[in-house]
Each structure stands twice: as structure tokens, then as C-alpha cells.
Backbone as JSON, one array per atom type, in Angstrom:
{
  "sequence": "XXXXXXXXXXXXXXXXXXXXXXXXXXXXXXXXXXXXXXXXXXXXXXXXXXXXXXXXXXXXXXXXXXXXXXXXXXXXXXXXXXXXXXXXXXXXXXXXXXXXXXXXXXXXXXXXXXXXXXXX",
  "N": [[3.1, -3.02, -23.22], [3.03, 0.01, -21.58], [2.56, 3.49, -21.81], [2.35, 6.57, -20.26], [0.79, 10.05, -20.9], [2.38, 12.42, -18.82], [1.35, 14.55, -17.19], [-2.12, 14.82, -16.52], [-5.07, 16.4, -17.06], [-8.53, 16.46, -16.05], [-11.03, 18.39, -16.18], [-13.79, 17.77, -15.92], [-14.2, 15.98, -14.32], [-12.86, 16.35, -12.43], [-10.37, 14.94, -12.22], [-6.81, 13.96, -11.89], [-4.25, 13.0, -13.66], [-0.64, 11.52, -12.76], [2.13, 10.26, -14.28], [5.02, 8.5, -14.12], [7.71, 8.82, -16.7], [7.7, 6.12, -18.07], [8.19, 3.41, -19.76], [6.27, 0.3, -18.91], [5.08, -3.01, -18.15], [1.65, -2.64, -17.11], [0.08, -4.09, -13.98], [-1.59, -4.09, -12.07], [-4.41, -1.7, -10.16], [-4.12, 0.07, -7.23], [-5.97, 1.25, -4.88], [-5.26, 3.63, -2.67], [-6.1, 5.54, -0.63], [-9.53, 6.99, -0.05], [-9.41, 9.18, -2.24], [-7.18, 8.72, -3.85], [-5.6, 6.86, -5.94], [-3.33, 4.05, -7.29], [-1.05, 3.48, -9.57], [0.2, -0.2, -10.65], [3.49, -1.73, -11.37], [4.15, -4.58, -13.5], [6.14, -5.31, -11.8], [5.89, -5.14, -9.49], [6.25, -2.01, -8.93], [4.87, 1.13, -8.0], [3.77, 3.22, -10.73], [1.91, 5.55, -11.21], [-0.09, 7.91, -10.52], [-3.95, 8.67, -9.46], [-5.59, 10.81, -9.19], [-8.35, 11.9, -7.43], [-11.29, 14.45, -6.91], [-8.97, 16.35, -7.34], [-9.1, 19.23, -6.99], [-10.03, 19.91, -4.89], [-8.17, 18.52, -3.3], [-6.07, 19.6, -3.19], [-6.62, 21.91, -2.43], [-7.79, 24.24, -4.54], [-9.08, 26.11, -7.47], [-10.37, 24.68, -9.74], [-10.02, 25.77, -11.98], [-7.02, 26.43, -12.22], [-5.71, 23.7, -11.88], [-5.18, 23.61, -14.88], [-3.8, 25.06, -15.59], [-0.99, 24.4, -15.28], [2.31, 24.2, -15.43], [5.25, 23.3, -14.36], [5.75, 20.1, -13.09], [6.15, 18.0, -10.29], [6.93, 14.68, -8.74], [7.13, 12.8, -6.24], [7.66, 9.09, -5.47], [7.59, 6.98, -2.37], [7.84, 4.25, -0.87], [8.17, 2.15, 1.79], [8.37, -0.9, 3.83], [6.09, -0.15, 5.98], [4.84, 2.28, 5.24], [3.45, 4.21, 2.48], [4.21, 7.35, 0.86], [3.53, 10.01, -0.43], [4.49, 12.57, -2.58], [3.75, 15.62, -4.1], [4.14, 18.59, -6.05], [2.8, 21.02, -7.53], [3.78, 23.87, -10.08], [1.92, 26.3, -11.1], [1.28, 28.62, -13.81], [1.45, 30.99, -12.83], [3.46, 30.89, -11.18], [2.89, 30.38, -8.62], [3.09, 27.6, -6.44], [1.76, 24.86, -5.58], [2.1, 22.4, -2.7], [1.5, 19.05, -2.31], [1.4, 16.35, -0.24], [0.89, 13.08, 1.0], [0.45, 10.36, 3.25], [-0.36, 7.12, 3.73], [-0.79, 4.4, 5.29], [1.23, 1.01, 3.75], [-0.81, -0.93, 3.51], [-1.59, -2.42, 1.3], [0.49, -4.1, 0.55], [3.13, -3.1, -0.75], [5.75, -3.92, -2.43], [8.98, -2.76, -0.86], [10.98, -0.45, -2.0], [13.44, 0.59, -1.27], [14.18, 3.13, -2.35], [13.18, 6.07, -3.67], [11.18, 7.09, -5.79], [11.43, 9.22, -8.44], [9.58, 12.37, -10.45], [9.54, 14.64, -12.93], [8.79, 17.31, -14.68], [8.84, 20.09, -17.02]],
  "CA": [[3.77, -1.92, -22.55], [1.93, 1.31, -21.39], [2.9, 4.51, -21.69], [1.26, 7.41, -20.74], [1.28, 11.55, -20.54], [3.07, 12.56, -17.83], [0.38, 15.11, -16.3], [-3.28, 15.16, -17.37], [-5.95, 16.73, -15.96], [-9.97, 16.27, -16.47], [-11.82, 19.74, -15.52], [-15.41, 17.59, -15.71], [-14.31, 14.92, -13.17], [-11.63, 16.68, -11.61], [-8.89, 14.0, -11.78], [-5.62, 14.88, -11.92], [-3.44, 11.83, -13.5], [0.75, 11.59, -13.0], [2.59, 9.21, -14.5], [6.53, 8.67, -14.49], [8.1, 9.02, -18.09], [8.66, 5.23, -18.46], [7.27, 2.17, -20.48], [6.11, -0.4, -18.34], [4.01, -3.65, -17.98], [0.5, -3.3, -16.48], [-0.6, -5.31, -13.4], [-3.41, -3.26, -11.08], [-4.38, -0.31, -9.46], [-5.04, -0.07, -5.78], [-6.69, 2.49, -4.17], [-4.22, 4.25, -1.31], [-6.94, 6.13, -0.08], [-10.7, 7.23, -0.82], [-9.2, 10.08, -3.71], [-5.7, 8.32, -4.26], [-5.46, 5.56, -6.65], [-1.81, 4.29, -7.44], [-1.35, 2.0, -10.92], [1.53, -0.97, -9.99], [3.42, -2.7, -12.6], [4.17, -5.98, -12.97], [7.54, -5.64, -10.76], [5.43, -4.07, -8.11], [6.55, -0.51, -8.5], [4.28, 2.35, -8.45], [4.09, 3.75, -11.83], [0.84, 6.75, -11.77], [-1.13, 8.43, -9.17], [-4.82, 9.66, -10.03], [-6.24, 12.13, -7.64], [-9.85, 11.86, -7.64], [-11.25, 15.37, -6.18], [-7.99, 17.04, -7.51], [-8.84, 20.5, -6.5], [-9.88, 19.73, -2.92], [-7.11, 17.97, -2.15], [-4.72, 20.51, -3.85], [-7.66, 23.7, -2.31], [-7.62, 25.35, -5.55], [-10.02, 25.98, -8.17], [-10.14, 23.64, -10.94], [-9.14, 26.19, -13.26], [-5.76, 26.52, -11.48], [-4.57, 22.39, -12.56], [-5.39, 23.26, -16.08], [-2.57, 25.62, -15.78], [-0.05, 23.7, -14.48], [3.66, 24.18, -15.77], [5.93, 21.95, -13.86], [5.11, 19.48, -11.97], [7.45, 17.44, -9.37], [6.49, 13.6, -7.93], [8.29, 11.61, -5.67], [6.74, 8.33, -4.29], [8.81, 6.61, -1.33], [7.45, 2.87, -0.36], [8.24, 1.38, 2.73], [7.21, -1.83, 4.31], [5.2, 0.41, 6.81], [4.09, 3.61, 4.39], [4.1, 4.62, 0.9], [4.27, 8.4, 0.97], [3.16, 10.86, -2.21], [4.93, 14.0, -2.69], [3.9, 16.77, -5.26], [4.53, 20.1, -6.25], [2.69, 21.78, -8.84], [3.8, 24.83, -10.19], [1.52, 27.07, -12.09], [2.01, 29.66, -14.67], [1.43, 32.48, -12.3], [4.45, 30.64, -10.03], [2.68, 29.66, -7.35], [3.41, 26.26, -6.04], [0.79, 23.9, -5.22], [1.98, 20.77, -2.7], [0.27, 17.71, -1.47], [1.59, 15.1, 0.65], [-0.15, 11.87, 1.45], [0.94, 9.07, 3.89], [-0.82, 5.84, 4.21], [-0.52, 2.54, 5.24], [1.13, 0.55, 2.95], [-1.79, -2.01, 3.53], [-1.61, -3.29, 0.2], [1.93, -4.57, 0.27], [3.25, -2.91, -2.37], [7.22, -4.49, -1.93], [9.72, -1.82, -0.76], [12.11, -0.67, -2.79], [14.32, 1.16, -1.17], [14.23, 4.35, -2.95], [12.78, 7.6, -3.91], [10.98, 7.04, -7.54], [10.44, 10.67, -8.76], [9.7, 12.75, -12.42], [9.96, 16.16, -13.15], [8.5, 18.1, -16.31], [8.43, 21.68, -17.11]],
  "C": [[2.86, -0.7, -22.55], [3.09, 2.34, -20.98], [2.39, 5.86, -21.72], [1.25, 8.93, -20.81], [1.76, 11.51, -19.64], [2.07, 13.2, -16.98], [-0.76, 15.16, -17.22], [-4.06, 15.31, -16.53], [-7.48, 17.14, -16.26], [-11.01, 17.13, -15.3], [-13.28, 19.1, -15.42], [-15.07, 16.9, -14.83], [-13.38, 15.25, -12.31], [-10.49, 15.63, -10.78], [-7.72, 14.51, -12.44], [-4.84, 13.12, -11.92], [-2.02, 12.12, -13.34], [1.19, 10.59, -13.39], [3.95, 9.11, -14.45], [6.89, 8.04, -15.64], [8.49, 7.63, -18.57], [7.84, 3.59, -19.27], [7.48, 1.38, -19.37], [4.71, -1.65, -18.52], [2.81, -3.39, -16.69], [0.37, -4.2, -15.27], [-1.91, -4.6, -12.32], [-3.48, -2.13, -10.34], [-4.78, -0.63, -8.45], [-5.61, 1.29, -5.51], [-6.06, 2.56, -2.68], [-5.27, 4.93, -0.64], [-8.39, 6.25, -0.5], [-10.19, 8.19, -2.05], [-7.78, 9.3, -4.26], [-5.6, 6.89, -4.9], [-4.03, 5.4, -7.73], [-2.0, 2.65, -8.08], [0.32, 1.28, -10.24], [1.63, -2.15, -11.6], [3.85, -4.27, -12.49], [5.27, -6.56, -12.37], [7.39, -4.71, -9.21], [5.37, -2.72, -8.16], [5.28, 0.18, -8.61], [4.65, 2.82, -9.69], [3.02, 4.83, -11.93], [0.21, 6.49, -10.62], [-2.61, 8.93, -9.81], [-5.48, 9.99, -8.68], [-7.9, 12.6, -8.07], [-10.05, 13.21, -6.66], [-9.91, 16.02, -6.11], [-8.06, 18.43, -6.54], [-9.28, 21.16, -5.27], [-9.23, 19.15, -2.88], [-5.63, 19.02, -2.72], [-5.47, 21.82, -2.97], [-7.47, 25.01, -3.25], [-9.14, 25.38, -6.2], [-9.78, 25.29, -9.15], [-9.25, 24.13, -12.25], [-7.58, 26.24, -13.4], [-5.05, 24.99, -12.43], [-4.91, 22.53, -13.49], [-4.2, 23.88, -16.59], [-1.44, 25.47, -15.29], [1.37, 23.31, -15.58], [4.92, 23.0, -15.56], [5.46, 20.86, -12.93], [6.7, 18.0, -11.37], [6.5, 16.19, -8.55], [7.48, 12.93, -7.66], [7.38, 10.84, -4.41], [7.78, 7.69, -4.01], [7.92, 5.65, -0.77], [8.23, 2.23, 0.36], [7.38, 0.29, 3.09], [6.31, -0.96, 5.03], [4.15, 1.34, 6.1], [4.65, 3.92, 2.99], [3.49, 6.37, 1.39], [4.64, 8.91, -0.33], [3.84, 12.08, -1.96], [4.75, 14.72, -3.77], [4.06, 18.04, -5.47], [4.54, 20.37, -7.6], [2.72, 23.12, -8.79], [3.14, 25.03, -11.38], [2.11, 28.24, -12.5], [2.16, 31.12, -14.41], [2.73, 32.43, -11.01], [4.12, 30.34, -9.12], [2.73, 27.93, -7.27], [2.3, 25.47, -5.13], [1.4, 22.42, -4.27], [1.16, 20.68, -2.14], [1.5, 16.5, -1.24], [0.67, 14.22, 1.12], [0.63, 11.07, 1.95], [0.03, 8.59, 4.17], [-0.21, 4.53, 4.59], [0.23, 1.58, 4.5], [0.51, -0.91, 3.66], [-2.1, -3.04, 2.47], [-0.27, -3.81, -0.15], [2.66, -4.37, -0.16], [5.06, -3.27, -1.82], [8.1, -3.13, -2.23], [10.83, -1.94, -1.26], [13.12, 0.08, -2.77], [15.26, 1.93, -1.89], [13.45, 4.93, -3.74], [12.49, 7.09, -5.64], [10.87, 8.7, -7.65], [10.12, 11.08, -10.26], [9.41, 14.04, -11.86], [9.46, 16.77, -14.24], [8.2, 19.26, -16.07], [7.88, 21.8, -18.47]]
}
């Protein structure tokens, strides 16, 4: 079973991991895009996003996701598209989202409904 922080964020490589708060088995990561790589467990679901080039795809400065307060994910898998939703708020209140829609090209089986997590 894996379980991991909820937000973590690596100022030398500027990845930016999420995870939702929940023990799960392991089975592979795909890669949703060139920066978007989304871990799947072994009942299919999405379970963690890492965002390679965090602070271009957020257009901040790096220092910005180190200060990151709440943070809000909700992934939504369809046969057609899996679609990322975030919203980080930093400690100065400003709100950071990012949206991503791709393909779901890698199959990932729809599960008709909204995973999300939440931490402040």
C-alpha cells in the first residue's frame, strides 16, 4: 500500500506532486501529457498528478509553490477525456489554477465521478 504527502513540491526540478489522502495499491504511471504524469492504481483510478515544469504551467515563480496553503484537485475521467483541475492558494491569497484536458488515450476506465482532495 502507498501512501503519500498530499502536496510536495521540488524547487531544484520544479515538480509539483498531488496526491489524494488515500492508501492504495500501486500499478503505473502514464504520462497525460509532455509535463503531466498521472500514477493509476491497481483498480485503475487516478491516484497523483506530478507536474513536471510546475511553475510554467502554473506562470509563477518557483518561489510562489513553496508557499502554497491550500490546495484543491479534482480529476474527472471519461471514456473520451480525463480532465485536471487545480487551485492553489498561496499565503498571500492569491489563487493559482490550471486545467488540463487530454485524450484519455491511455484508457484509463471511467468512473463516473469527480475524484477530488482538499487541504489547508
Amino acid at each position: 500500500m502507498v501512501k503519500y504527502d498530499v502536496y510536495t513540491y521540488d524547487v531544484s526540478t520544479d515538480s509539483l506532486f498531488i496526491a489524494f489522502p488515500v492508501e492504495y495499491e500501486y500499478e503505473k504511471v502514464i504520462q497525460i501529457n509532455e509535463d503531466f504524469l498521472m500514477e493509476i492504481d491497481t483498480n485503475g483510478y487516478p491516484r497523483a498528478i506530478e507536474i513536471l515544469n510546475a511553475s510554467s504551467n502554473f506562470n509563477v515563480e518557483k518561489s510562489f509553490l513553496e508557499d502554497v496553503h491550500k490546495v484543491h484537485m479534482k480529476i474527472t475521467v471519461t471514456d473520451m477525456e480525463i480532465i485536471v483541475e487545480i487551485l492553489l492558494t498561496l499565503g498571500n491569497k492569491n489563487i493559482l489554477p490550471l486545467v488540463e484536458l487530454v485524450e484519455n488515450e491511455s484508457h484509463i476506465p471511467c468512473n463516473n465521478e469527480n475524484i477530488a482532495v482538499s487541504i489547508s
